[in-house]
Backbone as a printed PyTorch tensor [residue, N CA C, xyz], in Angstrom:
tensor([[[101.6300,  92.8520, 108.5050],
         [100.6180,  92.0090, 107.8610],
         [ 99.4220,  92.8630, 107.4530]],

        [[ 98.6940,  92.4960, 106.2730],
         [ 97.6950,  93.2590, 105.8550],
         [ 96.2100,  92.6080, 106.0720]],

        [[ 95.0980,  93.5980, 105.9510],
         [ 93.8170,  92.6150, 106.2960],
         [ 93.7180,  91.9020, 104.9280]],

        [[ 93.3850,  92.6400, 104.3290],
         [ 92.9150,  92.1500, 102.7430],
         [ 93.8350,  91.3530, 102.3210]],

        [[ 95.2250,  90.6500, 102.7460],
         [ 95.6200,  89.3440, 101.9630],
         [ 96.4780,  89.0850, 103.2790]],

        [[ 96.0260,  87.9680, 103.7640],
         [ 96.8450,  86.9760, 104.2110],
         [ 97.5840,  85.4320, 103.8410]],

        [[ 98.5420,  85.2050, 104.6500],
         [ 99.2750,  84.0160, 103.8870],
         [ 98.1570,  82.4710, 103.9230]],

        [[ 98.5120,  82.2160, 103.1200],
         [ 97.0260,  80.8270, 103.0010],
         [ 97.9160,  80.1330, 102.0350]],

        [[ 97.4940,  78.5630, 102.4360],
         [ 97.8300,  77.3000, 101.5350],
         [ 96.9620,  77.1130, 100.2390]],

        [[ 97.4650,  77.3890,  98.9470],
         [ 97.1350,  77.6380,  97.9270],
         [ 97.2750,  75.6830,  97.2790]],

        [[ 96.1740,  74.9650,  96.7930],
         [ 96.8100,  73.2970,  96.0790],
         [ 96.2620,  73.4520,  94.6890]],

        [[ 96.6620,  72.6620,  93.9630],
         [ 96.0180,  71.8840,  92.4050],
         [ 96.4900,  70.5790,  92.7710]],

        [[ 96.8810,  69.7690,  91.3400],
         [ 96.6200,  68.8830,  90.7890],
         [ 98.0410,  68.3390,  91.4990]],

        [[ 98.9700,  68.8680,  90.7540],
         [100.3080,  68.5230,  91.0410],
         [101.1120,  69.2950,  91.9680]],

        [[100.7140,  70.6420,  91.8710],
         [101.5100,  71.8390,  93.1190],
         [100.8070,  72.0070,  94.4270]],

        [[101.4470,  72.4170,  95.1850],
         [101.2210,  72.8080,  96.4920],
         [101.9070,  74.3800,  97.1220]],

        [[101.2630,  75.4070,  96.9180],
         [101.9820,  76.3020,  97.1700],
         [101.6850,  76.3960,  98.5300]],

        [[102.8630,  76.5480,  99.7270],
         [102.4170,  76.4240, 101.0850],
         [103.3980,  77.9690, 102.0380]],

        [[102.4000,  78.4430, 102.3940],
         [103.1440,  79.9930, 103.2850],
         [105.1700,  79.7320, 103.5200]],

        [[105.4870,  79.9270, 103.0000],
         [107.3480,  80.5400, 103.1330],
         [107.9630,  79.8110, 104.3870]],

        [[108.2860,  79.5280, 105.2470],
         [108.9470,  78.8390, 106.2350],
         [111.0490,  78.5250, 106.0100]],

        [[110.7560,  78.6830, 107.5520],
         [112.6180,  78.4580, 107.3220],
         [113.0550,  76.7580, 107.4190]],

        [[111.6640,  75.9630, 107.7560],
         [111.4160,  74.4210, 107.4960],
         [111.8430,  73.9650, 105.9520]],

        [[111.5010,  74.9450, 105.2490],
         [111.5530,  74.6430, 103.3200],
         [113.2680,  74.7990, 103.0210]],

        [[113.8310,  75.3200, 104.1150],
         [115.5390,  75.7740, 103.7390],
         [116.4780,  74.6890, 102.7390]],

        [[116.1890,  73.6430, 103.4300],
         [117.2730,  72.9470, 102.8070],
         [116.9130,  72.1370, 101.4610]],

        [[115.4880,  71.9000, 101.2360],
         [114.3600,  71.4720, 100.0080],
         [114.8650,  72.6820,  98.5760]],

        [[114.7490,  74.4800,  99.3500],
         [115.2430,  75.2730,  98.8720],
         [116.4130,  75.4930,  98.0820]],

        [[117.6410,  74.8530,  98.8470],
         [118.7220,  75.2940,  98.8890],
         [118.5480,  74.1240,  97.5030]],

        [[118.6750,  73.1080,  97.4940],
         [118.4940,  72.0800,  96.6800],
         [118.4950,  72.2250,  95.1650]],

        [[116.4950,  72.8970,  95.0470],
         [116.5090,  73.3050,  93.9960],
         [116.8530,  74.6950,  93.6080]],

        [[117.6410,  75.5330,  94.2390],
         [118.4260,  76.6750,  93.5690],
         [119.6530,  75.8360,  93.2150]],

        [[120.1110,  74.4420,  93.6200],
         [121.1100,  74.3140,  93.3460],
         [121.0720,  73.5000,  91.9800]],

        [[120.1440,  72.9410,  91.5550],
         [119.4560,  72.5930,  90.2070],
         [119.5800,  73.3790,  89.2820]],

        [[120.9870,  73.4860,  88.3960],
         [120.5440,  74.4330,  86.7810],
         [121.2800,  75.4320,  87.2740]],

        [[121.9490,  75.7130,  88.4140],
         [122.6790,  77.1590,  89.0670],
         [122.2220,  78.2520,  88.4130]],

        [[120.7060,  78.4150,  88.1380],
         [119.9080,  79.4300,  88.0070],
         [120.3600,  81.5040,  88.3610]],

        [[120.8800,  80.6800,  89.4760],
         [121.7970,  81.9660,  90.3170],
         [122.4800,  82.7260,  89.6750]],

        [[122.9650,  81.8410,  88.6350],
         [124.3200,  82.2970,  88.1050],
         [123.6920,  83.4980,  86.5100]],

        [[123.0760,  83.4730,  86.4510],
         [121.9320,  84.0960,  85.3320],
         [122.0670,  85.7760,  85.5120]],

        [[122.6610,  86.2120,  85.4030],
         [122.5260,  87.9410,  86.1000],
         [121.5150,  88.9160,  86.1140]],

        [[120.6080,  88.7920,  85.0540],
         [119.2500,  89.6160,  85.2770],
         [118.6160,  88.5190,  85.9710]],

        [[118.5040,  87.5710,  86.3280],
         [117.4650,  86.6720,  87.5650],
         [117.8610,  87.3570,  88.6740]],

        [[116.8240,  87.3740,  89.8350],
         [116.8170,  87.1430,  91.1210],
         [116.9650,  85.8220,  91.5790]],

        [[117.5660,  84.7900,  90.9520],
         [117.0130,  83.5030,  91.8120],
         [118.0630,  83.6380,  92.9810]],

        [[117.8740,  83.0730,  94.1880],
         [118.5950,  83.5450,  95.3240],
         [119.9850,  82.1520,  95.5230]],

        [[121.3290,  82.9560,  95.5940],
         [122.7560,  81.4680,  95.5090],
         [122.4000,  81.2310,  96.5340]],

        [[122.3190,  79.4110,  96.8970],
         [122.0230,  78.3460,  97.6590],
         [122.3900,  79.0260,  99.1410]],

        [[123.9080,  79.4460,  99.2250],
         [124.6720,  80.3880, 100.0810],
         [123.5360,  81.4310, 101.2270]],

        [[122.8860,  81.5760, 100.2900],
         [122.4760,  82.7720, 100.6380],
         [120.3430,  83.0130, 101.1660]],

        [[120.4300,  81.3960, 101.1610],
         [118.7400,  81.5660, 101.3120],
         [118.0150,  81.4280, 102.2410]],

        [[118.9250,  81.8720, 103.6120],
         [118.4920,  81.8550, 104.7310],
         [118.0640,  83.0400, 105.2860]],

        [[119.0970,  84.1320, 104.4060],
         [119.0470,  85.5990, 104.5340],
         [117.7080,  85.8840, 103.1600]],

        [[117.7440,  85.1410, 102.2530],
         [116.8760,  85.4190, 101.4880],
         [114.9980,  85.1310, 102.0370]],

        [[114.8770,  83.8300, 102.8920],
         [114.4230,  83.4190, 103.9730],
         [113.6070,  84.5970, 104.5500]],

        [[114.6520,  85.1810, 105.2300],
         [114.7220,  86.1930, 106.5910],
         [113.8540,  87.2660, 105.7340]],

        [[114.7210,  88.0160, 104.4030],
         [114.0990,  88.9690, 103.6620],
         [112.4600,  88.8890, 103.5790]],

        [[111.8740,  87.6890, 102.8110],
         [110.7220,  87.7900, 102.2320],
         [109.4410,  87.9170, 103.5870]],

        [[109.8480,  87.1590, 104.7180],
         [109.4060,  87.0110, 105.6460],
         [108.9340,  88.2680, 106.6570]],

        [[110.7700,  89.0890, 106.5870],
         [110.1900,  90.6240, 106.6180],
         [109.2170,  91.3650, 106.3320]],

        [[109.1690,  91.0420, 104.7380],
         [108.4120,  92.1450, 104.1310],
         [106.8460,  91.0780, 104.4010]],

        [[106.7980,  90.5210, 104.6050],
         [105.5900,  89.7870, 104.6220],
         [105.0420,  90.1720, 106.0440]],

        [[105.9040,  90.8390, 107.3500],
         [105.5150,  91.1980, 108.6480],
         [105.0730,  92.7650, 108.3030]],

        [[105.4360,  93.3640, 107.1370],
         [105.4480,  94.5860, 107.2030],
         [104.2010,  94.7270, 106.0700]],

        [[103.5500,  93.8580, 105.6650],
         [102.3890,  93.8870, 104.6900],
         [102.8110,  94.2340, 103.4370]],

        [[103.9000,  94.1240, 103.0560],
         [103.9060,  94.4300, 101.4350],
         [103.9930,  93.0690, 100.6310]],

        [[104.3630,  92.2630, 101.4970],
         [104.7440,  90.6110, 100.7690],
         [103.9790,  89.3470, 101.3950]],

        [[103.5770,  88.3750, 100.4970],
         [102.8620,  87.2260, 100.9820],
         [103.5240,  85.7260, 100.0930]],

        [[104.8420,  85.2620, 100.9740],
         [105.7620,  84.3870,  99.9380],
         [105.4570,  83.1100, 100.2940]],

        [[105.2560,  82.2460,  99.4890],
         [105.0290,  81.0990,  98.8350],
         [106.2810,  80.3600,  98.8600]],

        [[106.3500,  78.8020,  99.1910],
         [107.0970,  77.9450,  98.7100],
         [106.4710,  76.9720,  97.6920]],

        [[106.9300,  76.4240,  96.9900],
         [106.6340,  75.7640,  95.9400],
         [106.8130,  74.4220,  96.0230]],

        [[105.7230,  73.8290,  96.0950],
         [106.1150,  72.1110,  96.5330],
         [105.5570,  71.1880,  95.1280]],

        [[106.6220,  70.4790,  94.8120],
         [105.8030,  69.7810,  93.8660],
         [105.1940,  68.0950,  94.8250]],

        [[103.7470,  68.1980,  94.2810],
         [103.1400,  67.0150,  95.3090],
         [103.7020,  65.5710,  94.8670]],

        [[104.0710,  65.2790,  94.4430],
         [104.4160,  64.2320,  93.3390],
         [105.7500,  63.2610,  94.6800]],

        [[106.4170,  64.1410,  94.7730],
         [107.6540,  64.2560,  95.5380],
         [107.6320,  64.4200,  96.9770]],

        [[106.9130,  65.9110,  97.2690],
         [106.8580,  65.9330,  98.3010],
         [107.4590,  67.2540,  98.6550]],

        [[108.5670,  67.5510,  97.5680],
         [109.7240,  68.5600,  97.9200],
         [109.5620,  69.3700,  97.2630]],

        [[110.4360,  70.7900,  97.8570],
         [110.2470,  72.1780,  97.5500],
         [110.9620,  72.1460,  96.4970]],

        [[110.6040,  72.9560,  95.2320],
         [111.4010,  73.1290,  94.0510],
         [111.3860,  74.7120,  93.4940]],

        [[110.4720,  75.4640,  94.4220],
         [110.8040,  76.9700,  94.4380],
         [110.2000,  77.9280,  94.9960]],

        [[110.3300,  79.1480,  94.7360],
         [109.6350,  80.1160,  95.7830],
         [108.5490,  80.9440,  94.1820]],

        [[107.4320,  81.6710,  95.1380],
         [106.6590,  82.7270,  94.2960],
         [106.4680,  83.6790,  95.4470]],

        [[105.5060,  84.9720,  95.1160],
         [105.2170,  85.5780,  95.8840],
         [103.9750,  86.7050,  95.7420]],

        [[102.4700,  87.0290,  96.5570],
         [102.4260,  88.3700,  96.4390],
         [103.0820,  89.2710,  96.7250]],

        [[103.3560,  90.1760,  95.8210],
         [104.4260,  91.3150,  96.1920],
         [103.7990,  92.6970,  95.4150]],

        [[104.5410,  93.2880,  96.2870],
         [103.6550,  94.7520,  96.1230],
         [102.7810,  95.1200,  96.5060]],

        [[102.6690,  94.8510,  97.5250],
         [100.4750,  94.3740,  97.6890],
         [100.1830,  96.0190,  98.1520]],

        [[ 99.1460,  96.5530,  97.5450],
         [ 98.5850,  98.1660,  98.1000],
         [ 97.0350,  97.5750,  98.2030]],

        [[ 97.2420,  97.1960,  99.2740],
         [ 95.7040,  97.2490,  99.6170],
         [ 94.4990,  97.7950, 100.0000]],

        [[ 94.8350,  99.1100,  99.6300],
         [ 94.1600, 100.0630,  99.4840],
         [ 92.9470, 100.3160,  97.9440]],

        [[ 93.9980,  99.7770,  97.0490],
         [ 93.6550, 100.0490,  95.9970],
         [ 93.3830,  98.1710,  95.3350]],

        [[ 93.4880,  97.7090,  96.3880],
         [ 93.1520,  95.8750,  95.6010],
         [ 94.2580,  95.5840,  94.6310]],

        [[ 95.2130,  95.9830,  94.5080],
         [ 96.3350,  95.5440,  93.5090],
         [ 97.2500,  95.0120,  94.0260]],

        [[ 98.4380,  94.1170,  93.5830],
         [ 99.3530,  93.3830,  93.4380],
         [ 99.8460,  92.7290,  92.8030]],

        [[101.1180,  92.4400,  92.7470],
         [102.1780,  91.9500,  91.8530],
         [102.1040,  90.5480,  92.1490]],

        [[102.9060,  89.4530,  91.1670],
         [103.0300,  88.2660,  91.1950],
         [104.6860,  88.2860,  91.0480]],

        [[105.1840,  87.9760,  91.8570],
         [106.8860,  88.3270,  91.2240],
         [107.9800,  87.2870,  92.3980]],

        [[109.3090,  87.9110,  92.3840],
         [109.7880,  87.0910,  93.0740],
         [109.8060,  85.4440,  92.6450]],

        [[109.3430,  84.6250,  91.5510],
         [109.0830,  83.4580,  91.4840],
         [110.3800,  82.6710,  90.5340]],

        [[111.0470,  81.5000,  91.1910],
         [111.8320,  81.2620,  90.9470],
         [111.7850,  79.4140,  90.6350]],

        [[111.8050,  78.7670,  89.4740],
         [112.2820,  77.1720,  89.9490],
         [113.6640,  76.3720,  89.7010]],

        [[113.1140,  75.2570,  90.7510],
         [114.4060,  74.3630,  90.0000],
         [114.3080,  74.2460,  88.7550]],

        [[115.5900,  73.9010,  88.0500],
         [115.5060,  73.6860,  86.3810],
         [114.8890,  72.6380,  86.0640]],

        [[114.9060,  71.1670,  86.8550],
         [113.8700,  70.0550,  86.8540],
         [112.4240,  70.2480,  86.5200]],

        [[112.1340,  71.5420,  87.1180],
         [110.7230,  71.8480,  87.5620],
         [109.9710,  72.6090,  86.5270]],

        [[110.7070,  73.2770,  85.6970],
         [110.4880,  74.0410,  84.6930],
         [109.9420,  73.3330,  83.6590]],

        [[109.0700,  73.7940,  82.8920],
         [108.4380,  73.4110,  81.4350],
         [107.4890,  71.9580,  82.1450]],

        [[107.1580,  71.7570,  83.3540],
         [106.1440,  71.1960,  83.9740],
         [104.7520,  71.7190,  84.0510]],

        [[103.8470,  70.5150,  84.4030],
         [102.5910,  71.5360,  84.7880],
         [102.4830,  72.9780,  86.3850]],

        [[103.4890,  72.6780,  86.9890],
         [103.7110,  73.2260,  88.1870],
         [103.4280,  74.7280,  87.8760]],

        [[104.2040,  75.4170,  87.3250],
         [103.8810,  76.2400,  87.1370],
         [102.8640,  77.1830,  86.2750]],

        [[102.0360,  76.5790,  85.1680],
         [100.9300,  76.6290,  85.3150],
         [ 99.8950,  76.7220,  86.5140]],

        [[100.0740,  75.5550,  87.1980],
         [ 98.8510,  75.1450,  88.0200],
         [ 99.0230,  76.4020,  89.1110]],

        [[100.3730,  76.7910,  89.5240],
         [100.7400,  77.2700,  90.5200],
         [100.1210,  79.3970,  89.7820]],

        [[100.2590,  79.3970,  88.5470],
         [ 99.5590,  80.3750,  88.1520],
         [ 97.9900,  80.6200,  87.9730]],

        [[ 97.2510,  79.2290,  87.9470],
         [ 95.7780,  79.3510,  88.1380],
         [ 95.1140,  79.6940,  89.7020]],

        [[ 96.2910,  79.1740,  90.4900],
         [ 96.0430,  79.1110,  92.1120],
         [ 96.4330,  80.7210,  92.8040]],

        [[ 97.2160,  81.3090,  92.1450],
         [ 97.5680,  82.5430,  92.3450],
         [ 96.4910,  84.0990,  91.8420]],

        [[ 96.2650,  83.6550,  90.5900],
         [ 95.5600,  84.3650,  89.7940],
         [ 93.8700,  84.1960,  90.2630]],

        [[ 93.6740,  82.9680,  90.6680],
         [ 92.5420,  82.9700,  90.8870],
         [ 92.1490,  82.8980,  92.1360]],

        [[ 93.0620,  83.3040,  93.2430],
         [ 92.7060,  83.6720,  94.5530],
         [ 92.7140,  85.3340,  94.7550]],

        [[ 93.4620,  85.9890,  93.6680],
         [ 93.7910,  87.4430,  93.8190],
         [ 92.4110,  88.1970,  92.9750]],

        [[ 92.1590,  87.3010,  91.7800],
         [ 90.7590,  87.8390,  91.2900],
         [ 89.4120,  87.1240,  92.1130]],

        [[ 89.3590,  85.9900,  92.3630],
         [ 88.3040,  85.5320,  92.7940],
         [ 87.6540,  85.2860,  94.3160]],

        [[ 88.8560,  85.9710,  94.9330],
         [ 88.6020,  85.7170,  96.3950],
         [ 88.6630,  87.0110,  97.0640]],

        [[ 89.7250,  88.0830,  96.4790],
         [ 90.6050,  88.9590,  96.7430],
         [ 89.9600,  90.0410,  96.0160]],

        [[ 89.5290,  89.8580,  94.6900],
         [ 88.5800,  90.7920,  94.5370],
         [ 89.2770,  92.4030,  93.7640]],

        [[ 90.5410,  91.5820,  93.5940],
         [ 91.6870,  92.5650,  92.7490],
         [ 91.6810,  92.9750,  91.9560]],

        [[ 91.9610,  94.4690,  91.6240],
         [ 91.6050,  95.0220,  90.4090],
         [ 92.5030,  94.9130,  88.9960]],

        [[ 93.7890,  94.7500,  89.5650],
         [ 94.6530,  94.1890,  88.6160],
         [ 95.8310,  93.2540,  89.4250]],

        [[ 96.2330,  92.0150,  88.6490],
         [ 97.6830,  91.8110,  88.7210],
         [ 98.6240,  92.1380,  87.8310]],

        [[ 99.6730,  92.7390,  88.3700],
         [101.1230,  92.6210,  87.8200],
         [101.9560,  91.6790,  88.0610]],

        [[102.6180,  91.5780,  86.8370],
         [104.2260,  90.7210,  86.3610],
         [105.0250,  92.0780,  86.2110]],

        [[106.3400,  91.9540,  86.7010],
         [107.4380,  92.9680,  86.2790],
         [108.7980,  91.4800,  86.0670]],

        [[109.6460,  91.8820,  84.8290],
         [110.2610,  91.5500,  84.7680],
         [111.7890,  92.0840,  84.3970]],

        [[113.2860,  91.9850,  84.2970],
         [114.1440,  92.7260,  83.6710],
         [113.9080,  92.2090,  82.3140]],

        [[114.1620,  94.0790,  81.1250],
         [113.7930,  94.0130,  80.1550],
         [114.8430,  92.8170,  79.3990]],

        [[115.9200,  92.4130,  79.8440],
         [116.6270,  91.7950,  79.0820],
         [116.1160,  89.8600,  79.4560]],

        [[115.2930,  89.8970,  80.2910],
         [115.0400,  88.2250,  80.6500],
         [114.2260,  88.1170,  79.3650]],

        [[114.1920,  87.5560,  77.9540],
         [113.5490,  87.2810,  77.2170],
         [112.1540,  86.4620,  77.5660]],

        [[112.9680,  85.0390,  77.8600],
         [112.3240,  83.7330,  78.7060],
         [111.3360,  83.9510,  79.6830]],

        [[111.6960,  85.2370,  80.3730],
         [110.6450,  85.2990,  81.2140],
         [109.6780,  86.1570,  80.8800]],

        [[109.7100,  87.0010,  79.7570],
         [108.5560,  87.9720,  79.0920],
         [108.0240,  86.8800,  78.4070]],

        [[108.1450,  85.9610,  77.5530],
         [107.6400,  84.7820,  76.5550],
         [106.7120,  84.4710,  77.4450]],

        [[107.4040,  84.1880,  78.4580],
         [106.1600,  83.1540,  79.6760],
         [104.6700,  84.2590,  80.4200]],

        [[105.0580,  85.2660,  80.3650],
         [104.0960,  86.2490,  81.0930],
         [103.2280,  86.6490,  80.1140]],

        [[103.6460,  87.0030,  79.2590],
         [102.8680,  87.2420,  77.5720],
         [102.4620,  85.8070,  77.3340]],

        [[102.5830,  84.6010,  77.3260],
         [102.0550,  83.4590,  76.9790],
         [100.7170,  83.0840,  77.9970]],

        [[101.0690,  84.0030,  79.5030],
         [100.3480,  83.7730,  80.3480],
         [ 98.5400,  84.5120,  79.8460]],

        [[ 99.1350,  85.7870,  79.0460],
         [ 97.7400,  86.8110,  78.4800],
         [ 97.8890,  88.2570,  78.8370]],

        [[ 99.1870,  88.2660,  79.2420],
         [ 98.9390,  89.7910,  80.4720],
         [ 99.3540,  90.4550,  79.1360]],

        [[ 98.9720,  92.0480,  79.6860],
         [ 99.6120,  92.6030,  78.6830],
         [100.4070,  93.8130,  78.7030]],

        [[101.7370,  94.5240,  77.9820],
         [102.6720,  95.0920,  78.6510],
         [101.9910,  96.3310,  78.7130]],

        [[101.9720,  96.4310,  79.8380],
         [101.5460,  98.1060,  80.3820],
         [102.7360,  98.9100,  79.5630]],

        [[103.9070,  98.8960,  80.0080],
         [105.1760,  99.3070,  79.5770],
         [106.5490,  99.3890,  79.9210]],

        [[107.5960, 100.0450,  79.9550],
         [108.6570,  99.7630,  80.4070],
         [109.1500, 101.1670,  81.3390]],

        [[109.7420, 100.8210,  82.6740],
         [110.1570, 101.6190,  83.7900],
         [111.8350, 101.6190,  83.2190]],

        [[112.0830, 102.1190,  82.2800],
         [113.9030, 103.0180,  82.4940],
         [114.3870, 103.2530,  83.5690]],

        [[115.5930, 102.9210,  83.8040],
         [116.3390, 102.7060,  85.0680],
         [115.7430, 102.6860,  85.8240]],

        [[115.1310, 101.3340,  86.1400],
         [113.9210, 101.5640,  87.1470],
         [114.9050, 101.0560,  88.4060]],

        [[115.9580, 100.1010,  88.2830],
         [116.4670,  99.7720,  89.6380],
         [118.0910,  99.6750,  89.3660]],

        [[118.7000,  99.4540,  90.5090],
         [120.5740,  98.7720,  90.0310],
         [120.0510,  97.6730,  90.6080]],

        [[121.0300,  97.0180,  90.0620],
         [120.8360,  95.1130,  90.2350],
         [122.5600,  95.0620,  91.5650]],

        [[122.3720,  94.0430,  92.3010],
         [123.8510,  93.9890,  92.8670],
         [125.1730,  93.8440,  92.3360]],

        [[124.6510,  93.7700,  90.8400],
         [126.4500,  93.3280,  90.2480],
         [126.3250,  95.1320,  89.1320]],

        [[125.5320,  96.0440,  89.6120],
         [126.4910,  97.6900,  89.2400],
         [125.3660,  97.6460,  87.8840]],

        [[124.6900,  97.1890,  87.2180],
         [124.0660,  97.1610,  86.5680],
         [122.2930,  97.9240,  86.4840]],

        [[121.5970,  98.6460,  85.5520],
         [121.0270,  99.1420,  86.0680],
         [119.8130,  98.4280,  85.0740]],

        [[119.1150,  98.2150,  85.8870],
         [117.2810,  97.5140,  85.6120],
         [116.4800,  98.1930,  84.2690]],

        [[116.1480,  98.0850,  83.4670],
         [115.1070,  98.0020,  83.1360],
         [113.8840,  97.4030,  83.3770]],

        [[112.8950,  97.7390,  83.8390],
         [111.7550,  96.7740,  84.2320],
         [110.2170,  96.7260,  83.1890]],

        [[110.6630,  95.4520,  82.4360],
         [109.1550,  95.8380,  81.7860],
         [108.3280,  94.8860,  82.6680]],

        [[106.6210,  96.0610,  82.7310],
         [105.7640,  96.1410,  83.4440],
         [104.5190,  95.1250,  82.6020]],

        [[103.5200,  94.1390,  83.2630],
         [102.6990,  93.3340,  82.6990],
         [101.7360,  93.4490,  83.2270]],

        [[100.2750,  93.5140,  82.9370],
         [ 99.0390,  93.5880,  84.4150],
         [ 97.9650,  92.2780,  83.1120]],

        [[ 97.2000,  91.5960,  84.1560],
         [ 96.2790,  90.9820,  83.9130],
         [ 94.6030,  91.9430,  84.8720]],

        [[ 93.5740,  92.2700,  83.8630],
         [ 92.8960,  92.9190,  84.8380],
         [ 91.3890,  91.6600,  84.7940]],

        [[ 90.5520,  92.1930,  85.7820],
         [ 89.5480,  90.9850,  86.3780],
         [ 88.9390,  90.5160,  85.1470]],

        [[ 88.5400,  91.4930,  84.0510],
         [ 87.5660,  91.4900,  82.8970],
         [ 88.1320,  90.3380,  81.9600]],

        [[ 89.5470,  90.5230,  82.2180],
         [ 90.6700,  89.3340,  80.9930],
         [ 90.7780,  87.8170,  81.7430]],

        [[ 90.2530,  87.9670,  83.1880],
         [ 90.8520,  86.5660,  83.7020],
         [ 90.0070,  85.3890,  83.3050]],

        [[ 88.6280,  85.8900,  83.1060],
         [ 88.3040,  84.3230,  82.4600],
         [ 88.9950,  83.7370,  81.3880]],

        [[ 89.2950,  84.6630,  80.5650],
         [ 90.0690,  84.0550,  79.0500],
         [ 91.1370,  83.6560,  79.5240]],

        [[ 92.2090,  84.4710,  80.4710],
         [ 93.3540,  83.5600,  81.1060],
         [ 93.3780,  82.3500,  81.4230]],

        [[ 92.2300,  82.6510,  82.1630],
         [ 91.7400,  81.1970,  83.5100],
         [ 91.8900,  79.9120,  81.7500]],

        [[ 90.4420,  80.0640,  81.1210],
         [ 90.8150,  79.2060,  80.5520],
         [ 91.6750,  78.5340,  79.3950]],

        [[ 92.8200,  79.2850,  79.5850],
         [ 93.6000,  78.8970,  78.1780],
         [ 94.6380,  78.4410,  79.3000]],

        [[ 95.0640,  79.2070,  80.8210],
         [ 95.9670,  78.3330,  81.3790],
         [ 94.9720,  76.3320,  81.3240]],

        [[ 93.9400,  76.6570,  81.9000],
         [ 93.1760,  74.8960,  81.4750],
         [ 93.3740,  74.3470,  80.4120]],

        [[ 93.3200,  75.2090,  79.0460],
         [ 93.5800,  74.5640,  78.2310],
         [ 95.6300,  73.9410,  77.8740]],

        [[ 96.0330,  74.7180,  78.7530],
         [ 97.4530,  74.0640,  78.5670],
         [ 97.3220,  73.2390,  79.1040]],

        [[ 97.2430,  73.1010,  80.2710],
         [ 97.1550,  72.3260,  81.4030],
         [ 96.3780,  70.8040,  80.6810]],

        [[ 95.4400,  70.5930,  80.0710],
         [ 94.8700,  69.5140,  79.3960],
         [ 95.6930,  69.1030,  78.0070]],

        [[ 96.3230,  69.6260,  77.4850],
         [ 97.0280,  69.1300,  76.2200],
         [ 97.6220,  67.9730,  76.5550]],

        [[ 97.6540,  67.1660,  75.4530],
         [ 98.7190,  66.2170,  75.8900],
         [100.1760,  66.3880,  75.9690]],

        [[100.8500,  65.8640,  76.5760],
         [102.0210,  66.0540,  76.8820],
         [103.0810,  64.9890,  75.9850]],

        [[104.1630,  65.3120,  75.1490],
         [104.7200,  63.9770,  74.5990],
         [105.7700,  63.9150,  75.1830]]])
């Protein structure tokens, strides 16, 4: 565990991001099983099978100070519909990643994840005192560069074979940072989504 970020209950409007627990398992298992997301090969989303060990993982790294994981509750319901995470955390240098973040397919193109990005972003700049956040994504997830670039960040650049994936495949990782000077304009254009009407 690290001084400079500990796990804390993050709320808005509609989300509830609440510290990782093996209580969220079967809420979990649920919405990975929503949209079989899993099945996606550049995703990480974790198979239903497997999210107890996935569980165990984040929790690890969260004893060992590099990770601070999030479950994703939509309040509406009540129930978990996905995971996020600080990750990467060098707290030395005030930086960290936003990554690891996964939803049910229900949950997607909601305000949730918005809200769940104002609550993140604005505890790491405004509380935390961070000099930058990062997004990393695989270069081939289109969908998920649209959304990080829609978010304001902007691409630092791309890491070449930056990793192998478990199915023999090798990573590209393009790299995204939001820094403190850009987050008001973030802050308010995520508000301004967040207020549009919805049809």
């Amino acid at each position: 565990m690290t001084e400079w970020i500990t796990p804390i209950a993050l709320e808005h409007d509609h989300v509830l991001l609440a510290p990782l627990s093996h209580e969220h398992h079967d809420d979990l298992k649920e919405a990975a099983l929503d949209g079989e997301l899993h099945r996606i090969w550049y995703t990480s989303v974790p198979a239903p099978e497997n999210l107890t060990k996935e569980i165990d993982r984040r929790l690890d790294l969260q004893a060992k100070g590099s990770m601070v994981p999030f479950t994703i509750f939509n309040k509406a319901t009540g129930r978990a519909v996905g995971m996020t995470t600080y990750m990467n955390i060098d707290s030395a240098n005030k930086r960290l990643e936003i990554g690891s973040t996964w939803y049910a397919k229900s949950a997607q193109r909601t305000p949730l994840n918005t809200e769940a990005k104002i609550l993140l972003l604005g505890h790491a700049f405004d509380t935390l005192n961070a000099i930058a956040v990062e997004f990393r994504t695989h270069f081939m997830n289109h969908q998920s560069r649209r959304a990080i670039e829609r978010l304001g960040a902007k691409l630092d650049g791309v890491l070449r074979q930056h990793t192998r994936l478990s199915n023999g495949t090798i990573r590209d990782t393009a790299v995204y940072s939001i820094l403190p000077t850009e987050w008001p304009s973030v802050k308010a254009n995520l508000q301004w989504k967040l207020d549009m009407p919805r049809g």
